[in-house]
N, C-alpha and C positions, 0 to 999 in steps of 0.2 A: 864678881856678880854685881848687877844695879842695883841702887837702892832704889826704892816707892818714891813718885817723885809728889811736891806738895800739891794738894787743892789747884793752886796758882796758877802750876805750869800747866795744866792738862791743857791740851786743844777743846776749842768752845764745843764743838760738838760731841766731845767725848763726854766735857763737863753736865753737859742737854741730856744727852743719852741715859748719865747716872740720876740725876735731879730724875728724869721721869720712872726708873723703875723703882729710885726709893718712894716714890708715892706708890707704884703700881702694888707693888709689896709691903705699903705700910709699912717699912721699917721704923722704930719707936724713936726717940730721941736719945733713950737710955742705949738701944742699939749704936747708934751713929756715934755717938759719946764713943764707945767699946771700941772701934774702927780708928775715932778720934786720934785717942790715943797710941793705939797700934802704929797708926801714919807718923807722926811726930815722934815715935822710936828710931825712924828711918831705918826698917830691917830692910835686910836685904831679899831683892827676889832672884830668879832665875830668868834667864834672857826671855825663853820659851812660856809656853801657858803656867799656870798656877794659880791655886787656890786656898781662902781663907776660910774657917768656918770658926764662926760667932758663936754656936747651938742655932741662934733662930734664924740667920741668914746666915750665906756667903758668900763672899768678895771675888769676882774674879779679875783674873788680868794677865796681861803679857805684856815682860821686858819691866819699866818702871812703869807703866799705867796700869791702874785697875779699869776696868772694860764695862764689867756689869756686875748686877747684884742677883741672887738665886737664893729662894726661898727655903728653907730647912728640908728637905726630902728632896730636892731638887738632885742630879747626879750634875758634875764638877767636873771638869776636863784641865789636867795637868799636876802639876804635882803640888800635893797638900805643904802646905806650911804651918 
């Protein structure tokens, strides 16, 4: 299985994509922090879709990138981690 890959390496427009839903969804800083850490564990994902859940958001993504970010009630497509 991949691991999460850093900040860094994302493609710029994936990187744009994330920047603007964490404003859309106000994600906190204490939130980002939470994710923070998770990334720098380097867990491992699945090739396919998957998803992280916070309590107040959710991380999603497929293969080593996270894709988007989804507000708490939001439904999540692939498999939880």
């Amino acid at each position: 299985m991949p691991k999460i890959e850093s900040w860094d390496k994302f493609p710029a427009a994936v990187r744009q994509h994330l920047i603007e839903r964490m404003r859309d969804r106000e994600i906190s800083v204490s939130d980002l922090n939470q994710l923070r850490l998770w990334v720098e564990s380097k867990p491992e994902v699945p090739e396919g879709d998957w998803y992280k859940d916070f309590g107040s958001f959710k991380v999603c993504g497929k293969g080593s990138f996270s894709k988007t970010f989804l507000l708490r009630g939001q439904p999540a497509k692939g498999l939880a981690l």
